[in-house]
C-alpha positions as CSV (number, residue, x, y, z in Angstrom):
1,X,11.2,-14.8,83.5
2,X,9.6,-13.4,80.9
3,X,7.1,-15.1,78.6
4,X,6.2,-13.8,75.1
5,X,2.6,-13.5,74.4
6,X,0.7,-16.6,72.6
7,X,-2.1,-14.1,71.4
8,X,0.0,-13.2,68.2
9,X,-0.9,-16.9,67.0
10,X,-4.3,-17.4,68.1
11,X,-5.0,-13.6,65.9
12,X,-3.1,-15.3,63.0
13,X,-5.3,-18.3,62.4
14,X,-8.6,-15.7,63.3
15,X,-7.8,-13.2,60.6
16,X,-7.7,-15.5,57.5
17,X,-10.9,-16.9,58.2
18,X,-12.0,-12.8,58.4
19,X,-9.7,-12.5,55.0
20,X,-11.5,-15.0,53.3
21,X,-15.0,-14.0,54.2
22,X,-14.3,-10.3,53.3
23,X,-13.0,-11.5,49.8
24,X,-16.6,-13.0,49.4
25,X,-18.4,-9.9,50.4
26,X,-16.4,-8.2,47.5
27,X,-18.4,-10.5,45.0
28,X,-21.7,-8.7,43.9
29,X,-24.8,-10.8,45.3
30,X,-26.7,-9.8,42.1
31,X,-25.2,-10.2,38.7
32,X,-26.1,-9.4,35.2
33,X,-24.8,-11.3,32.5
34,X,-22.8,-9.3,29.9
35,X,-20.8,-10.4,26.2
36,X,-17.8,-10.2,28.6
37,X,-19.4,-12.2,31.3
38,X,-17.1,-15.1,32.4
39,X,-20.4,-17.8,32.3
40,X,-20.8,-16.2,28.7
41,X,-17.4,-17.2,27.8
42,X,-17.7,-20.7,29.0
43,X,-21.3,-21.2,27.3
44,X,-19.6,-19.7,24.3
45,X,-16.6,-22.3,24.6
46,X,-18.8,-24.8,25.4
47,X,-21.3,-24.5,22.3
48,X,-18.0,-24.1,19.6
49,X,-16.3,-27.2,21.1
50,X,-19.5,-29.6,20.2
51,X,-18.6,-28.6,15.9
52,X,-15.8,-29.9,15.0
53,X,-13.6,-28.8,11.9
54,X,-15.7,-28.1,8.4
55,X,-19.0,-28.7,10.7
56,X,-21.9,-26.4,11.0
57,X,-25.2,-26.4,13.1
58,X,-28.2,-27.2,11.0
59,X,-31.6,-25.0,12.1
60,X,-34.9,-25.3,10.6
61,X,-37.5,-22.7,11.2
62,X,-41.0,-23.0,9.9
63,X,-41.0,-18.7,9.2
64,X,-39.5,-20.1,6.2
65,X,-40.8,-21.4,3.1
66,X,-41.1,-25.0,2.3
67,X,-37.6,-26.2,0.6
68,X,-36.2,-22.8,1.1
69,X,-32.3,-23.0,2.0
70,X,-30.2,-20.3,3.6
71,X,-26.3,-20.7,4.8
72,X,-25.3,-17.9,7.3
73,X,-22.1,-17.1,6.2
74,X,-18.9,-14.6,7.8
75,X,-16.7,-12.9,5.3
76,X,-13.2,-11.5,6.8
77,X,-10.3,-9.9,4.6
78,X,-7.5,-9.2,6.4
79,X,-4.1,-7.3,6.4
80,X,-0.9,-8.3,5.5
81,X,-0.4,-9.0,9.7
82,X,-3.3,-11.7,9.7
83,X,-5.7,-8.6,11.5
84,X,-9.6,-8.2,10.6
85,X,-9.5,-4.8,8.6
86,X,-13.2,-5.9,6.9
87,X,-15.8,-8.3,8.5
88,X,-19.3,-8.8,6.6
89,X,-21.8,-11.1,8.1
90,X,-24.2,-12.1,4.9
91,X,-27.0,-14.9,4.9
92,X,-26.5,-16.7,1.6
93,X,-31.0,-17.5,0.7
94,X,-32.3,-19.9,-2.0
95,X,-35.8,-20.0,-2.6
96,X,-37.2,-23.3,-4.2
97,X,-36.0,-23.5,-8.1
98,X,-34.3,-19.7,-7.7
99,X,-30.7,-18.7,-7.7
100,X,-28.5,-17.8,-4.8
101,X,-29.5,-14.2,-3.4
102,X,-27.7,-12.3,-0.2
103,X,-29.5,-11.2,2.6
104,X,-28.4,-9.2,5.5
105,X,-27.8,-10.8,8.8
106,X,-29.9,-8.7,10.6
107,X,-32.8,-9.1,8.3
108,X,-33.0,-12.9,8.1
109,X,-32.8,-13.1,11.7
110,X,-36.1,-11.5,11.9
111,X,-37.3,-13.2,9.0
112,X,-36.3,-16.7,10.5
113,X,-38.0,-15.9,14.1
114,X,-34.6,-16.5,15.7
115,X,-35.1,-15.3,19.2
116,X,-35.9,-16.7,22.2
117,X,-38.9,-18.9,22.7
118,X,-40.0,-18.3,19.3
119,X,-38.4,-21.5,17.4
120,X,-39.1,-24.6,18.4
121,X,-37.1,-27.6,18.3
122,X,-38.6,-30.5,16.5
123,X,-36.0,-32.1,14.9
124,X,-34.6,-31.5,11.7
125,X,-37.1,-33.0,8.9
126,X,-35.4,-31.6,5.3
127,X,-32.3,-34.4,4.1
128,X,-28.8,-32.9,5.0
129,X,-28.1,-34.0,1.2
130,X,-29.7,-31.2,0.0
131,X,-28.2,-28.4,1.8
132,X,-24.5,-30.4,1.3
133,X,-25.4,-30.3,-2.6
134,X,-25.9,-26.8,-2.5
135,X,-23.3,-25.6,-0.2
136,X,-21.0,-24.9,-2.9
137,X,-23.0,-22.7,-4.7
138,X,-23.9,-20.5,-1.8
139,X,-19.8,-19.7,-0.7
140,X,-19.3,-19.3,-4.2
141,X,-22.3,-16.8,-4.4
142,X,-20.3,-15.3,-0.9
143,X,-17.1,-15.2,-2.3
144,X,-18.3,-12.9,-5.3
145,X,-19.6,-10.7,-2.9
146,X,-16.5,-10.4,-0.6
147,X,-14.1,-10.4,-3.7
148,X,-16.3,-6.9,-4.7
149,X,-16.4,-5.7,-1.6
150,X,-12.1,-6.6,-1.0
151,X,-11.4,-4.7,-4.3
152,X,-13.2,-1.5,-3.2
153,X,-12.0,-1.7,0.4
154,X,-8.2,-1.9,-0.7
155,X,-8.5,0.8,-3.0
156,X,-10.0,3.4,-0.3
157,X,-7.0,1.6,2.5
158,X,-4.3,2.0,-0.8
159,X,-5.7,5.4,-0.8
160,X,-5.0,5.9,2.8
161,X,-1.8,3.8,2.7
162,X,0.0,6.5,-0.1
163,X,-1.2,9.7,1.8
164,X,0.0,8.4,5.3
165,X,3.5,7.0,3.1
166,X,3.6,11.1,1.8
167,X,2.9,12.4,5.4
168,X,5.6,10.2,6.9
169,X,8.5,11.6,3.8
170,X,7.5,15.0,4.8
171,X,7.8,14.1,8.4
172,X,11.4,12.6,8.2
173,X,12.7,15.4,5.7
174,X,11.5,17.7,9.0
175,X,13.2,16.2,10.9
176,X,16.6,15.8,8.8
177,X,16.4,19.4,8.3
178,X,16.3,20.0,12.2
179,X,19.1,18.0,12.6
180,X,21.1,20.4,10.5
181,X,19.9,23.6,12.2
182,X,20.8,21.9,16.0
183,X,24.6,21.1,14.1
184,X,25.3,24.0,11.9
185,X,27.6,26.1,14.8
186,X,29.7,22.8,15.4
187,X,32.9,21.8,14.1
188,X,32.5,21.5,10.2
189,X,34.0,17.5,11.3
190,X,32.2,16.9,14.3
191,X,29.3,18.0,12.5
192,X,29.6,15.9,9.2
193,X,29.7,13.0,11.9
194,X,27.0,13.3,14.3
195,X,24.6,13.9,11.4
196,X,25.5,11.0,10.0
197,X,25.1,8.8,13.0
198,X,21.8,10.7,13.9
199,X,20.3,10.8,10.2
200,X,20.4,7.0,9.9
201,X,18.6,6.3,13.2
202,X,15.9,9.0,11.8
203,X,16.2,6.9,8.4
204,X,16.0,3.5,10.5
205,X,12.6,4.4,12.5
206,X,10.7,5.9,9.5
207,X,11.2,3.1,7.5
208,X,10.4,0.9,10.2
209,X,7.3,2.5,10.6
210,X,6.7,2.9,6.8
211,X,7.0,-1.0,6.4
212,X,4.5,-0.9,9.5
213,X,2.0,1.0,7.8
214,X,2.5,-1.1,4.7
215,X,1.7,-3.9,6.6
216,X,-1.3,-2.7,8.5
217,X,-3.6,-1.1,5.8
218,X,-2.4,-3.3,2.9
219,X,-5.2,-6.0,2.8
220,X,-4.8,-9.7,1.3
221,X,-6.2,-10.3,-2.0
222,X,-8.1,-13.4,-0.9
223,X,-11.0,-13.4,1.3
224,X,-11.5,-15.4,4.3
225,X,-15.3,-17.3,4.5
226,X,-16.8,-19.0,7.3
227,X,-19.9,-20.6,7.1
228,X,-21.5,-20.6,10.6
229,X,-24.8,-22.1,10.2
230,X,-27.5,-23.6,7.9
231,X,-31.2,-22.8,8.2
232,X,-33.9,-24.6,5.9
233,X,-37.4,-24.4,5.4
């Protein structure tokens, strides 16, 4: 009698352990972190889900003058679509008993010392009343400067909307015209219908694509502002 072989099981059960640990040896034993870094996206996650809705951290930084206020602020205007077409990251300053002034980002980072181990974390001393009192001031400061900046931009993307709208009516009267020359040595009947059928799916897919285009560079009048942080003095 012949027995089949119980090796086949044993060399089952022994290769997923040898599965598993060559799936671990695939993991890099030295990693640098990166913005696309999956710790970096939980840290990231982590730190937006302790602000709640209409909240914003509150920094103070002692590179700043005494009573000096400044609201970090993000200014988005987006297409018809909801897309970003215009981001503009601004830092809204006050300096005690002076009017709203924009600075850029980049700038008042450096100003602020906001880098590693160079602000400490005391605890915040000014009064939260005053930077609430004066929030409104600073996004209306902001939203002057993004309604400026949203009138130029849509005139240079109506600009580029009305020259790709002219490109696409020279396109589709190409192609109608085509359509002819591939028909002319048919039946004057059998012609008259298959350029009929064919010239309105040419007529369906450029004015699909026109309302497309329409969509995509035609921005909303309205600005979006976030504010993302407060820093004070």
């Amino acid at each position: 009698m012949n027995c089949a072989p119980t090796r086949c099981a044993c060399s089952r059960r022994s290769s997923r352990p040898a599965q598993a640990k060559a799936e671990d040896d695939t993991w890099p034993q030295l990693q640098y972190l990166w913005p696309q870094h999956p710790i970096v996206d939980w840290l990231v996650d982590r730190v937006i889900t302790l602000f709640g809705r209409h909240r914003a951290p509150v920094i103070q930084s002692h590179y700043l003058q005494a009573g000096e206020q400044a609201f970090v602020m993000m200014g988005l205007v987006p297409n018809r679509k909801g897309q970003p077409l215009l981001v503009d990251w601004q830092v809204v300053c006050q300096q005690p008993g002076q009017p709203f002034t924009l600075e850029p980002y980049d700038a008042f980072v450096q100003r602020a010392g906001f880098k590693a181990g160079q602000l400490p974390n005391p605890g915040l001393i000014s009064p939260l009343e005053n930077l609430q009192a004066a929030l409104p001031a600073a996004v209306a400061r902001m939203r002057q400067h993004m309604v400026q900046r949203q009138a130029a931009f849509a005139d240079e993307m109506q600009q580029r909307l009305q020259g790709t709208l002219a490109d696409l009516e020279r396109l589709q009267a190409e192609q109608v015209q085509q359509l002819e020359l591939r028909l002319e040595k048919q039946l004057e009947q059998v012609r008259r219908s298959q350029f009929e059928r064919r010239s309105r799916v040419i007529r369906r897919v450029f004015d699909e694509y026109r309302q497309w285009v329409e969509d995509t560079l035609s921005t909303e009048p309205e600005p979006y502002l976030q504010v993302l942080a407060a820093v004070c003095g």
